[in-house]
LUMROTOR-944478 format. One line per field, with one value per residue (C-alpha): x, y, z; residue in one letter. Coordinates in pm, whole numbers. Layout:
N
c1: [X / ...]
c2: [Y / ...]
c3: [Z / ...]
type: [A / ...]
! end
This chain:
494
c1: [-3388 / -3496 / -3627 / -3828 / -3971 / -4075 / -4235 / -4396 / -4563 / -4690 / -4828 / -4977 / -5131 / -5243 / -5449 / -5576 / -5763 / -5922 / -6313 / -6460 / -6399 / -6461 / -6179 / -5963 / -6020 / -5998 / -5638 / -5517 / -5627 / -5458 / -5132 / -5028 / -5078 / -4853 / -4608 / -4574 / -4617 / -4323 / -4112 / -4174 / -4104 / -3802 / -3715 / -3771 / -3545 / -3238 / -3351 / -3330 / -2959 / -2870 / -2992 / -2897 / -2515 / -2526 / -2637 / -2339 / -2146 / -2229 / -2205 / -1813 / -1754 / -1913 / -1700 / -1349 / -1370 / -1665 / -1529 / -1534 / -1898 / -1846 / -1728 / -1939 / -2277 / -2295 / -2175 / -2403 / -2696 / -2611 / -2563 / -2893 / -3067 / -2940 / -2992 / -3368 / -3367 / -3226 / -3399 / -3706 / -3860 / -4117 / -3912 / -3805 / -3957 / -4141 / -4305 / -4619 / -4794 / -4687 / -4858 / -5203 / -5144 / -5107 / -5460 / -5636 / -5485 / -5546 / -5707 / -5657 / -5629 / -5352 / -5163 / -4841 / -4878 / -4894 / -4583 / -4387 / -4514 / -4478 / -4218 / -3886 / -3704 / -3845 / -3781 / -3405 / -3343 / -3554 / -3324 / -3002 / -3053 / -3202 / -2920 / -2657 / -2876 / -2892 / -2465 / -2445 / -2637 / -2963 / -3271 / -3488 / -3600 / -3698 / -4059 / -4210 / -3946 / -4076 / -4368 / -4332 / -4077 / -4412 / -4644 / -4387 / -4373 / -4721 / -4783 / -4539 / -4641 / -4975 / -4847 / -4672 / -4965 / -5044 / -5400 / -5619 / -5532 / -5836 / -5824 / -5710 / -5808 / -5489 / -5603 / -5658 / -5338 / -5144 / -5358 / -5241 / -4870 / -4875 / -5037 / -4764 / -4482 / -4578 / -4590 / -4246 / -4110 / -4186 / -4341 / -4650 / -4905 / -5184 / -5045 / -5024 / -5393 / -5504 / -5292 / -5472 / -5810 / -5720 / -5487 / -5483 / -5841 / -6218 / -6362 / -6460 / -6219 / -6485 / -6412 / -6017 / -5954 / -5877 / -5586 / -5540 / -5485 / -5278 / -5049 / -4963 / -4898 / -4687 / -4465 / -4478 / -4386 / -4113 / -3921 / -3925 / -3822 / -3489 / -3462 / -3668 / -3977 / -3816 / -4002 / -3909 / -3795 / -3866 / -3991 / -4021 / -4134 / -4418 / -4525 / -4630 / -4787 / -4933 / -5275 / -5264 / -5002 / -5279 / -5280 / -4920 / -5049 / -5278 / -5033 / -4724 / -5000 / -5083 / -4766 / -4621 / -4931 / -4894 / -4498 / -4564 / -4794 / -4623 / -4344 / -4566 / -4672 / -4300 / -4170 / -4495 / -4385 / -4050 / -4181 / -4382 / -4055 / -3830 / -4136 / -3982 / -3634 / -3540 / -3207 / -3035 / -2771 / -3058 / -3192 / -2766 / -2736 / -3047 / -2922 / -2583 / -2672 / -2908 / -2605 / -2401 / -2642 / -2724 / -2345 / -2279 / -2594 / -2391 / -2047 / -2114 / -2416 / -2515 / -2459 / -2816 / -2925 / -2855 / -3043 / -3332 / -3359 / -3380 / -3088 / -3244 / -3550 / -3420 / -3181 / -3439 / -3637 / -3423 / -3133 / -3104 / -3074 / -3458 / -3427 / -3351 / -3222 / -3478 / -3266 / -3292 / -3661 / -3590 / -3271 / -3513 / -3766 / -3498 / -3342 / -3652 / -3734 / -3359 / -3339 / -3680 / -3705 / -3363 / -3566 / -3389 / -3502 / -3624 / -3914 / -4041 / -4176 / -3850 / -3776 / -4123 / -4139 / -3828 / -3911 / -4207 / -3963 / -3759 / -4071 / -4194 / -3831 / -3819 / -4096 / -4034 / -3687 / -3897 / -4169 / -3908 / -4149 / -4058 / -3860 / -4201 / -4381 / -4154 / -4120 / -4532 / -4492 / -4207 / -4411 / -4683 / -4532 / -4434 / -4780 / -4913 / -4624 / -4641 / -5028 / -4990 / -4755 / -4995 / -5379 / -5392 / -5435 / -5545 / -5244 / -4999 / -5142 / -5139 / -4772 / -4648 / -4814 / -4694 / -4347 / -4335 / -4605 / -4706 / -5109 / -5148 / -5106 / -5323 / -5604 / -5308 / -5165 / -5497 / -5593 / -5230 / -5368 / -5702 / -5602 / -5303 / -5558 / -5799 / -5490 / -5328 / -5650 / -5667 / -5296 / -5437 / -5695 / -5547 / -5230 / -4886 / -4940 / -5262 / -5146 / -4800 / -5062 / -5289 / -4976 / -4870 / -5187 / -5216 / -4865 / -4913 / -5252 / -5121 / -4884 / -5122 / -5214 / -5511 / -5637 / -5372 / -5425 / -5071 / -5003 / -5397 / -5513 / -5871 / -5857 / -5813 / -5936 / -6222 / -6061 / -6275 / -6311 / -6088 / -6294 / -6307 / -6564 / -6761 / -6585 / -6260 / -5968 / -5847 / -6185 / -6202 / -6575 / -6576 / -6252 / -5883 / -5625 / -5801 / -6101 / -6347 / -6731 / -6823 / -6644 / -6788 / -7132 / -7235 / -7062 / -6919 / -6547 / -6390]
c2: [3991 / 4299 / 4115 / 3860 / 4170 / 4350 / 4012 / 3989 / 4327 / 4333 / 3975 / 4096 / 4410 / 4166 / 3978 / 4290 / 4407 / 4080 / 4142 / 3758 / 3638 / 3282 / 3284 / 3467 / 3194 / 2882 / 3070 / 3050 / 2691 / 2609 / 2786 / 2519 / 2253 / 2408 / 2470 / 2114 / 1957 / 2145 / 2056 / 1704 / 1718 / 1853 / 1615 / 1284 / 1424 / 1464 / 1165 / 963 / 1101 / 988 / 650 / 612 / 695 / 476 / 165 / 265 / 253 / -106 / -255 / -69 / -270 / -595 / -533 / -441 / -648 / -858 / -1006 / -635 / -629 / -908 / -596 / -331 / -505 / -543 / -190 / -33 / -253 / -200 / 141 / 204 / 10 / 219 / 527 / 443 / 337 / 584 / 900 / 802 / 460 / 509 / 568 / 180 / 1 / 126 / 410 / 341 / 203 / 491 / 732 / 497 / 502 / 907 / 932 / 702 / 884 / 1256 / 1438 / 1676 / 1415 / 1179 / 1515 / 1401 / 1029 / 1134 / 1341 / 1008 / 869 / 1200 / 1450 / 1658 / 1466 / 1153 / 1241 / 1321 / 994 / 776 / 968 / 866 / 551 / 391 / 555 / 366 / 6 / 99 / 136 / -204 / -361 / -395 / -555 / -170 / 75 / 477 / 462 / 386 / 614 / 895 / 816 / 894 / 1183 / 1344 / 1296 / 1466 / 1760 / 1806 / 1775 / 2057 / 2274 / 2229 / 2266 / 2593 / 2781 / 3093 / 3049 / 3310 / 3094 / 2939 / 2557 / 2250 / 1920 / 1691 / 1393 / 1483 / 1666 / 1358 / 1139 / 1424 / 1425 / 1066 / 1063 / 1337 / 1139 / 814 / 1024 / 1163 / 889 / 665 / 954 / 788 / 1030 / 808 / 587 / 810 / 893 / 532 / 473 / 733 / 609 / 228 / 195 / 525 / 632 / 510 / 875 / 935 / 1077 / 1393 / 1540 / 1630 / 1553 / 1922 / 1922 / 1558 / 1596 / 1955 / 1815 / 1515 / 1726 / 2001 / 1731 / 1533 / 1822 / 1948 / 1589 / 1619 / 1978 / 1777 / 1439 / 1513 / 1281 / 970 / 624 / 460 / 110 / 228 / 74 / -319 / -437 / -640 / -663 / -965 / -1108 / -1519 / -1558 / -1793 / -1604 / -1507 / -1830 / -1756 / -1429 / -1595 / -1861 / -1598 / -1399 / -1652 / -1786 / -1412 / -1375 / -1639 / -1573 / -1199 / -1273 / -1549 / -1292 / -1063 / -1360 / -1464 / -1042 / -1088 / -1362 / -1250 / -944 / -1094 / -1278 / -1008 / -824 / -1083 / -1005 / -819 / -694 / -494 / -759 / -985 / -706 / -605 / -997 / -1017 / -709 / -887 / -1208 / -1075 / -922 / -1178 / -1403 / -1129 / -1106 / -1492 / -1538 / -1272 / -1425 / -1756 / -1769 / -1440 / -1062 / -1006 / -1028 / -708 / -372 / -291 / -522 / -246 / -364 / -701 / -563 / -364 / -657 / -903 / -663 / -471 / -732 / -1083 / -1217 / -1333 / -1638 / -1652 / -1979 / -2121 / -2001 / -1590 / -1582 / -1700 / -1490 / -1197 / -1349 / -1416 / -1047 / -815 / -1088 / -1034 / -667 / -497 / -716 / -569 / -304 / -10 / 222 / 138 / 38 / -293 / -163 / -182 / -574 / -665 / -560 / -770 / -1040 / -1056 / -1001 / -1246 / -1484 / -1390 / -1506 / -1775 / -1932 / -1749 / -1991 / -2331 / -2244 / -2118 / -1815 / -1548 / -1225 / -994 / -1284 / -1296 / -924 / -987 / -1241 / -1048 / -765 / -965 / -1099 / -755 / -664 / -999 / -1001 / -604 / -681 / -992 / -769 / -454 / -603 / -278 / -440 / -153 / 22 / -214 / -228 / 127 / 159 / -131 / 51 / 407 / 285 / 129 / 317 / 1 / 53 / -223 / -471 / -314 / -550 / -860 / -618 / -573 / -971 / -1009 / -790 / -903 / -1286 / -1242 / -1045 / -1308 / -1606 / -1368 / -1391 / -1694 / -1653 / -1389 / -1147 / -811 / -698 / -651 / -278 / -294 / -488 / -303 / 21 / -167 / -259 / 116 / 288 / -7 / 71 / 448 / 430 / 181 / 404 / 601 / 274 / 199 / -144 / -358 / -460 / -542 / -849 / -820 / -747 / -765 / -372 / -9 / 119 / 354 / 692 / 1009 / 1211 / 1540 / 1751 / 2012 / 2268 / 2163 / 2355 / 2341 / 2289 / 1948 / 1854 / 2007 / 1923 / 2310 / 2457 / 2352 / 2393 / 2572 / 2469 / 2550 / 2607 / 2227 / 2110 / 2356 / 2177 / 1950 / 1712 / 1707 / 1668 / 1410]
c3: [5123 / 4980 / 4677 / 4850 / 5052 / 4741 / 4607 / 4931 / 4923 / 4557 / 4594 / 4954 / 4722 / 4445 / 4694 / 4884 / 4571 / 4499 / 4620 / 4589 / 4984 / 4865 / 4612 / 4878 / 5123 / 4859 / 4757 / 5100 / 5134 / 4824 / 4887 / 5145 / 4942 / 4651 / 4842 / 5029 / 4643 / 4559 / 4904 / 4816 / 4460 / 4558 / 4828 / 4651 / 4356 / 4619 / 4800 / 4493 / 4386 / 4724 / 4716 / 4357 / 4461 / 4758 / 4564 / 4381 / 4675 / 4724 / 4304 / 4336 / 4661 / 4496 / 4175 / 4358 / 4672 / 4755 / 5062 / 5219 / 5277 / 5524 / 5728 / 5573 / 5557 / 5945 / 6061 / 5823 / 5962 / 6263 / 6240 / 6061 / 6321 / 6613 / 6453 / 6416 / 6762 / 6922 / 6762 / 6586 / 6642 / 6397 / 6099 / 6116 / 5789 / 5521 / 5620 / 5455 / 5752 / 5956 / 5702 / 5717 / 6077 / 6158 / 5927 / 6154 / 6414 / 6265 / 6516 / 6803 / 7093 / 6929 / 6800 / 6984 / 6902 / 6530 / 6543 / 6678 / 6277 / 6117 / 6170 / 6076 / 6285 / 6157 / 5791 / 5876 / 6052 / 5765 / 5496 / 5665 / 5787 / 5438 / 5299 / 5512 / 5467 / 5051 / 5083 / 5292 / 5058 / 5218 / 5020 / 5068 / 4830 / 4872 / 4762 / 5097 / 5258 / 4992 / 5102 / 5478 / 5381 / 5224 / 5476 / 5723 / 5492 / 5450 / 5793 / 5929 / 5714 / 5781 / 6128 / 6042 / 5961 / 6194 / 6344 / 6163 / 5818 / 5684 / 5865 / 5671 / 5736 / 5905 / 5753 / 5418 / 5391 / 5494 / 5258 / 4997 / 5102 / 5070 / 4738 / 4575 / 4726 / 4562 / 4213 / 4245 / 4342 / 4066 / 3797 / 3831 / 3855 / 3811 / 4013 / 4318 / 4290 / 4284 / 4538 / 4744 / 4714 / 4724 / 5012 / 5201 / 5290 / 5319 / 5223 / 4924 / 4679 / 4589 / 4984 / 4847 / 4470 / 4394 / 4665 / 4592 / 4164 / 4228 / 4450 / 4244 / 3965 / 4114 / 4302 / 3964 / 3766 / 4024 / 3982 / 3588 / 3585 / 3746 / 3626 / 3342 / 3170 / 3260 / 3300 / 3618 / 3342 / 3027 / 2694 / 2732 / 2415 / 2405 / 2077 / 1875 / 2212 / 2177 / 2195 / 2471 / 2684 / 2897 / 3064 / 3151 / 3285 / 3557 / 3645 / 3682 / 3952 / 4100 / 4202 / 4266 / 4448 / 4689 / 4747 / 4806 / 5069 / 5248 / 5235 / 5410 / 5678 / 5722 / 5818 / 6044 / 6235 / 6244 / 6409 / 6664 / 6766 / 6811 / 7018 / 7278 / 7280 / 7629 / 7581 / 7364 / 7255 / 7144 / 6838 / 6796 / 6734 / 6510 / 6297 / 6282 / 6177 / 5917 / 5747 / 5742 / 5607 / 5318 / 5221 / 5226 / 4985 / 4764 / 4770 / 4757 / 4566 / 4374 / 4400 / 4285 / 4585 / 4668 / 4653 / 4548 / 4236 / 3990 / 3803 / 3762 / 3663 / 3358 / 3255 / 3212 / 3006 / 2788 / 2694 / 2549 / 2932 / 2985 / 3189 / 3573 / 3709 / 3973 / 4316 / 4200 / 4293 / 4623 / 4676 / 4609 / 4839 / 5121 / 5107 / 5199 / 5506 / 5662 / 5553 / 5653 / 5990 / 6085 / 6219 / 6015 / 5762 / 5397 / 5185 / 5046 / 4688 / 4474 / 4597 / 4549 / 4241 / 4145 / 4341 / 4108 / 3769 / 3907 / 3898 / 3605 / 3433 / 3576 / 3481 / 3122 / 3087 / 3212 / 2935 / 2634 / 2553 / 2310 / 2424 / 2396 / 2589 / 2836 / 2845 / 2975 / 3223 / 3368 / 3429 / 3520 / 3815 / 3905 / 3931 / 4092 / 4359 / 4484 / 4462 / 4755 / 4980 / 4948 / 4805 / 4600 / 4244 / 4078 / 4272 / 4099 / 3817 / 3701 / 3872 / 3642 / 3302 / 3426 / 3444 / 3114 / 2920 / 2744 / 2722 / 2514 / 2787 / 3057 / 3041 / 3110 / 3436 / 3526 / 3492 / 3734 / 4008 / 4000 / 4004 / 4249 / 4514 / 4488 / 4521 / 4848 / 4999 / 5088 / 5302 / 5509 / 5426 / 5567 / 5393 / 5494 / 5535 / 5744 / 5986 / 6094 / 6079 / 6348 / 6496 / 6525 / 6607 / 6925 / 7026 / 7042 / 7236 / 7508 / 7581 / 7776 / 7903 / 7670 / 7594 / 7499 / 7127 / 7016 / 6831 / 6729 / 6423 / 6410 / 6297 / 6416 / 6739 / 6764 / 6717 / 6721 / 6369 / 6314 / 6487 / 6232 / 6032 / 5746 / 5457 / 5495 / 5293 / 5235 / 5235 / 4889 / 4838 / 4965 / 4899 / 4819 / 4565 / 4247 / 4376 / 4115 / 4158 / 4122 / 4389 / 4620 / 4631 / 4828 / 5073 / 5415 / 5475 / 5730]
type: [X / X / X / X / X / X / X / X / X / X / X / X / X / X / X / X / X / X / X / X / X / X / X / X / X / X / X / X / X / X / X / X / X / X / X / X / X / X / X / X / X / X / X / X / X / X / X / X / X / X / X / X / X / X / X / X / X / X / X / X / X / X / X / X / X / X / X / X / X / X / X / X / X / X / X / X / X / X / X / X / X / X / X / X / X / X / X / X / X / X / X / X / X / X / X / X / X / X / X / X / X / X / X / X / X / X / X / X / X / X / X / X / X / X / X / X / X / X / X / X / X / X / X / X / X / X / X / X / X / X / X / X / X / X / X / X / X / X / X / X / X / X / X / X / X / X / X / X / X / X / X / X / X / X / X / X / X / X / X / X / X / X / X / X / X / X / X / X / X / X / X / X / X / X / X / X / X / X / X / X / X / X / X / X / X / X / X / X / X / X / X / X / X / X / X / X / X / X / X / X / X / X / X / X / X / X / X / X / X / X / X / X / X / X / X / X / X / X / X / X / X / X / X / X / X / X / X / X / X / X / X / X / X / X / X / X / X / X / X / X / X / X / X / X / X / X / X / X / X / X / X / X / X / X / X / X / X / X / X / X / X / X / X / X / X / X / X / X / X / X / X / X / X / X / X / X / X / X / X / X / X / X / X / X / X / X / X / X / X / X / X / X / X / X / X / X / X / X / X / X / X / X / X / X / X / X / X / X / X / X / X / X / X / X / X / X / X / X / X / X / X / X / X / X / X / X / X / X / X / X / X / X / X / X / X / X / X / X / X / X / X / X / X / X / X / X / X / X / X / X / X / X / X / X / X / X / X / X / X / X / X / X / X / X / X / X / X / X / X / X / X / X / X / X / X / X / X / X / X / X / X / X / X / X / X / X / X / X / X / X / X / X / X / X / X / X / X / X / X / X / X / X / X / X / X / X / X / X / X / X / X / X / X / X / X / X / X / X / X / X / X / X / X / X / X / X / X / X / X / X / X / X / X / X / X / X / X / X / X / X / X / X / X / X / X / X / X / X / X / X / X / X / X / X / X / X / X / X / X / X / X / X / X / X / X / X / X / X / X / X / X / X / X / X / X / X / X / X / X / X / X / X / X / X / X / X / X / X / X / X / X / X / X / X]
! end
């Protein structure tokens, strides 16, 4: 203690004796930001360990005794479910939505609304209970989760700031949060930003690109410093490519396309179902039979329908196992539908992605292509798949070439996105994560007995702007995180 109060003081003198009030004020809008980066970076590297060693929970139960997770399966579902019920009915699914959600919702009147989406108490309770679906089995992965955990961290600290700091703008940290989470997760910083500005937010990335490019690197740089410069797959090979394998390209996003957003259509429909259960029993029965049907797909069909898919992912691209028989696509396709409607914790990234590998193999075996052509289509379908659930294709695009660092095929991943957006838009033309976010923001506001919008998705409510100064942080057009003279001209923040 007496260390930290030494630190304290010198850095207190440093700062004294520093005469420019502008760069006084843009380093106390920046220091907020830093220090959530490194929170999260921190977080997502112990949240990952955790999920990683409770997926390997589940592969030792498959391997010693499969028939145990006819017991297992259901009390962890179950069990996950309640726990979401009981403390923190917001941290149920993805936690994506939630985090478009609380920024539609950033602003002083729906304060209390937003900390039902964002929260301590909602990061604890999304932690544990994707952590008890990941050991049962369940079809999740963390990056949503990550994604939420982040946007809860920026948030409170934002939140913990004593009233004569220099104000930040609520929205734009959350967009920020959400941004850094998405590049530790995956160690995709590029990925994160483009994720930012394509799914997350309607301002214009010049109002917080400072706070938005420094927080992606700190939380990117905290998760290497631990797990080190890993890529989330590694090095496919796909060398020697066919001329004409761009044709399988368009076909592999089209069809991955279409299934990821009939996915999306199907967990929809399931939703507004179970919006008309009554009792208790009915959701405990749901959760129930969704288990079981997950662990009879695994023991009498194939284990690989459990998890997150990751496994299946790297084996189709790094050994001599290319082809998928026809029924693995739709065992991938089946798990996230009876795992994310159970109402628990737990993202829908990871299986979409291998529901799109899956695809992509597949239809690799039926056309007897080459190992580096195959290599494409399997990451093809990656793209075109997570591209129908989420209609981000530059999103998935950049993810998939991030996590493989194979620049020579960006123009194919990029052809994938664009063709499966264009094929998913003619299934619906809002995406999966839009319309649980209306779906949230109407639930929240009718609890104060506003209009009743739920079950609607013709878009979000009118919500009044974050009533806050021109100039502040988070809107780094004026300030932020080593904000520089260029982005102090010009522009008004949100």
């Amino acid at each position: 203690m007496v260390f930290i109060e030494r630190v304290r003081k010198e850095a207190k003198r440093a700062f004294d004796r520093i005469r420019n009030e502008k760069l006084k004020n843009n380093i106390l809008q920046a220091i907020p930001f830093w220090v959530a980066s490194l929170v999260t970076g921190l977080a997502a590297v112990l949240y990952s360990r955790l999920f990683s060693l409770a997926e390997k929970g589940t592969a030792y139960i498959v391997h010693a005794h499969l028939w145990l997770l006819f017991i297992v399966t259901p009390l962890c579902f179950i069990t996950a479910w309640w726990l979401v019920q009981r403390w923190a009915p917001y941290a149920r699914g993805s936690g994506i939505p939630q985090v478009m959600a609380a920024i539609e919702l950033a602003n002083p009147k729906y304060n209390e609304k937003v900390n039902k989406l964002l929260s301590l108490r909602v990061l604890f309770v999304k932690v544990i209970s994707s952590l008890i679906m990941a050991l049962g089995g369940g079809v999740i992965g963390r990056e949503g989760p990550t994604i939420q955990i982040a946007g809860s961290i920026f948030r409170k600290i934002n939140e913990w700031l004593p009233s004569w700091w220099p104000k930040i703008s609520k929205r734009n940290m959350i967009m920020t949060g959400a941004a850094a989470g998405l590049a530790a997760a995956f160690n995709t910083p590029l990925g994160g930003i483009v994720f930012a500005v394509e799914e997350l937010t309607r301002t214009h990335i010049s109002y917080f690109k400072t706070a938005l490019f420094t927080a992606v690197i700190i939380a990117g740089l905290t998760a290497q410093a631990f797990l080190g410069p890993y890529l989330y797959l590694g090095y496919p090979d796909v060398s020697n490519l066919s001329g004409y394998i761009f044709l399988g390209v368009v076909l592999v996003a089209a069809l991955a396309g279409l299934a990821g957003s009939l996915l999306s259509k199907c967990m929809l429909g399931i939703f507004r179902w179970k919006a008309r259960f009554t009792f208790t029993r009915q959701h405990i029965l749901y959760v129930t039979g969704c288990a079981l049907l997950i662990v009879s797909l695994a023991f009498f069909i194939d284990t690989r329908v459990l998890g997150s898919g990751k496994e299946l992912m790297t084996t189709t691209l790094f050994t001599h196992d290319k082809y998928l028989s026809w029924y693995v696509p739709i065992l991938r396709i089946v798990g996230p539908v009876f795992s994310f409607t159970t109402g628990a914790a737990g993202g829908v990234f990871a299986p979409a992605l291998s529901a799109g590998a899956s695809l992509g193999a597949m239809l690799s075996g039926w056309m007897h292509l080459s190992a580096t052509n195959s290599n494409l289509l399997v990451l093809s379908g990656m793209v075109g798949f997570l591209t129908g659930v989420t209609r981000t294709p530059f999103t998935s695009a950049i993810l998939v070439l991030e996590m493989t660092d194979r620049h020579n095929v960006i123009f194919h991943l990029m052809l994938a996105g664009m063709t499966a957006s264009l094929v998913a838009l003619m299934v619906d033309k809002h995406s999966f994560y839009d319309h649980l976010k209306y779906q949230y923001v109407h639930e929240l506001i009718k609890e104060d007995g506003g209009d009743d919008h739920q079950g609607r998705f013709e878009g979000p409510p009118d919500l009044p702007e974050d009533d806050e100064p021109e100039g502040e942080a988070g809107d780094p057009s004026q300030s932020g995180p080593g904000a520089i003279p260029s982005d102090s001209e010009g522009g008004k923040g949100e």
